[in-house]
C-alpha positions in Angstrom: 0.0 0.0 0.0 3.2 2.2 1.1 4.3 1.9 -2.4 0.8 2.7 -4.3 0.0 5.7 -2.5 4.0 6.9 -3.0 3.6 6.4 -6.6 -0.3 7.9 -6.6 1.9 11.2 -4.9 4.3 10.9 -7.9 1.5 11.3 -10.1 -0.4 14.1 -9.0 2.4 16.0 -7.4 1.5 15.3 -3.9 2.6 13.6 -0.3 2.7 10.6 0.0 0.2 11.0 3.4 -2.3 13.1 1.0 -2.7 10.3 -1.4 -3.0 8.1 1.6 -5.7 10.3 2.8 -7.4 11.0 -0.6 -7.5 6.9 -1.2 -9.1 6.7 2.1 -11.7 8.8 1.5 -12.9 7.0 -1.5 -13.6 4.2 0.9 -17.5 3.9 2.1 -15.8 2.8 5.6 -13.7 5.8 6.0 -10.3 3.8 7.4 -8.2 1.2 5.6 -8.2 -2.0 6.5 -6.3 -4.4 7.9 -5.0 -8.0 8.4 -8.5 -9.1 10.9 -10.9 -8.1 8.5 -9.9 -10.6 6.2 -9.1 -13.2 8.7 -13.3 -12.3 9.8 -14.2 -13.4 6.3 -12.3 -16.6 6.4 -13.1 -17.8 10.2 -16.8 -17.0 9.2 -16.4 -18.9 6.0 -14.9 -21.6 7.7 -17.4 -22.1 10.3 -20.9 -23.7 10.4 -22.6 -20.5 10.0 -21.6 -20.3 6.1 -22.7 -23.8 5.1 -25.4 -22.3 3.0 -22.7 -20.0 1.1 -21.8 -21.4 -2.6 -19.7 -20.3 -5.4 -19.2 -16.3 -3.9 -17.5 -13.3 -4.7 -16.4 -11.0 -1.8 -14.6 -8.1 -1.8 -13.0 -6.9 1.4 -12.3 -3.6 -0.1 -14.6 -1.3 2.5 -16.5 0.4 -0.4 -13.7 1.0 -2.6 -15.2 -0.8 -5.6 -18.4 0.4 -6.0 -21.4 -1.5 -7.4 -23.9 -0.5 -9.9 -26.4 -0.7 -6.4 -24.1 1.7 -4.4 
């Protein structure tokens, strides 16, 4: 991530903790996230609880990829 938002700086001629700033605003959740949200997704998916789960796509991305419903 260090190295994207460096080279997002490069490009539009800013610091490297604006572009951090500016990426994490474009996230629904406001913060970026970190190692436990996706180990949260995979203790779920591995428990009982998700038996009815098939065949998914799901992005741990807090909001950063917007859908055609958001």
């Amino acid at each position: 991530m260090e190295e994207l938002f460096e080279n997002r700086a490069m490009l539009l001629g800013i610091s490297p903790e604006e572009a951090r700033k500016e990426f994490v605003n474009e996230t629904m959740t406001g913060h970026l996230g970190d190692p436990k949200d996706l180990a949260s997704l995979a203790v779920w998916l591995l428990s009982p609880k998700s038996k009815f789960i098939t065949g998914q796509t799901i992005s741990i991305d807090g909001g950063m990829i917007k859908s055609v419903f958001s």
